[in-house]
Phi, psi and omega in degrees: 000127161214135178320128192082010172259141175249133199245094186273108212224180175226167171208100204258345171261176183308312186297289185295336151305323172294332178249009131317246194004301195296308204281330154304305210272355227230315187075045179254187170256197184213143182260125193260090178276167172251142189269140181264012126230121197273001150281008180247162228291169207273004180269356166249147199262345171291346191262021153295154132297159162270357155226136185259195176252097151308140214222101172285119193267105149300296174222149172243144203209120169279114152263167201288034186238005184085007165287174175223149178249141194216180205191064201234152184295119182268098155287345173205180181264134189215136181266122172285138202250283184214155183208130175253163178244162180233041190109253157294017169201188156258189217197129171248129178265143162183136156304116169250117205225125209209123153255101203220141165315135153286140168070352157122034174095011184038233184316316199292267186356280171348283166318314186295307202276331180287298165325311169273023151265331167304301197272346164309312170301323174284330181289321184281352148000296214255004170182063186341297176303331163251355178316315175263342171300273164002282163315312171294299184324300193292331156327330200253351196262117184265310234268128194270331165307303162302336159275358180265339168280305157313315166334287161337294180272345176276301189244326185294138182266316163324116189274357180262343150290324161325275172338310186269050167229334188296314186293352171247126219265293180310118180313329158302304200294312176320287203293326184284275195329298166341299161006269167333302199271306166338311184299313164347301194285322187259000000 
């Protein structure tokens, strides 16, 4: 999950079906964590990251096997604060936190994005079926936060490269980091 992204997802345990539910009839939001190991179990709150997406759920859908299908808006990067718990889920405190460039990082900006489209080319190379969509979005994206984040979520496959890109609030260090891991990748 990254902010400005819509997210069509499923919630197939109890728990995260009951607080998606609480949070549609409530009209709240939801903190979207990545479990850092998905065999552990979802009631430890260490086998979380500590920071996720604040999330506006649009809809929700019951299926019949008892799962929810959900459809929620990601709006900002939220550092988790505290988490209480409230019967069948938790309750989350988080810093809802946005950094944004003036003029979109100008000259600098500029150098970071012309650079991640050079090593972006060479990583989609290697995946030919989404190389021009992909270009073409991205062609059009000026803000070096935002594009480190589309990028992100479109092609690096490792969620702990995910995770570390989510994790960086500042927009440069976000396009850099990026960088790294393409260059990484390709």
């Amino acid at each position: 999950a990254f902010p400005g992204v819509t997210l069509n997802f499923e919630c197939k345990d109890s728990l995260g079906s009951a607080a998606v539910t609480a949070a549609a009839a409530t009209d709240s939001f939801v903190i979207l964590l990545t479990q850092k190991n998905p065999t552990a179990a979802e009631e430890d709150k260490e086998a979380f990251y500590s920071v996720g997406v604040l999330a506006k759920i649009r809809q929700t859908v019951k299926n019949s096997d008892g799962g929810t299908r959900v459809i929620a808006e990601g709006l900002c990067r939220a550092p988790l604060a505290a988490v209480i718990e409230l019967g069948k889920f938790c309750i989350a405190n988080v810093i809802s936190k946005t950094v944004i460039t003036d003029d979109n990082g100008g000259i600098e900006g500029e150098a970071y994005i012309r650079e991640a489209n050079k090593v972006l080319q060479g990583v989609v190379r290697f995946i030919p079926a989404v190389a021009d969509d992909i270009m073409t979005h991205v062609s059009t994206i000026k803000n070096p936060g935002l594009y480190a984040d589309f990028v992100a979520a479109n092609i690096l496959t490792r969620y702990e490269d995910k995770q570390a890109i989510l994790e960086c609030f500042e927009p440069m260090v976000r396009i850099d980091t990026l960088i790294l891991l393409m260059k990484h990748e390709g």
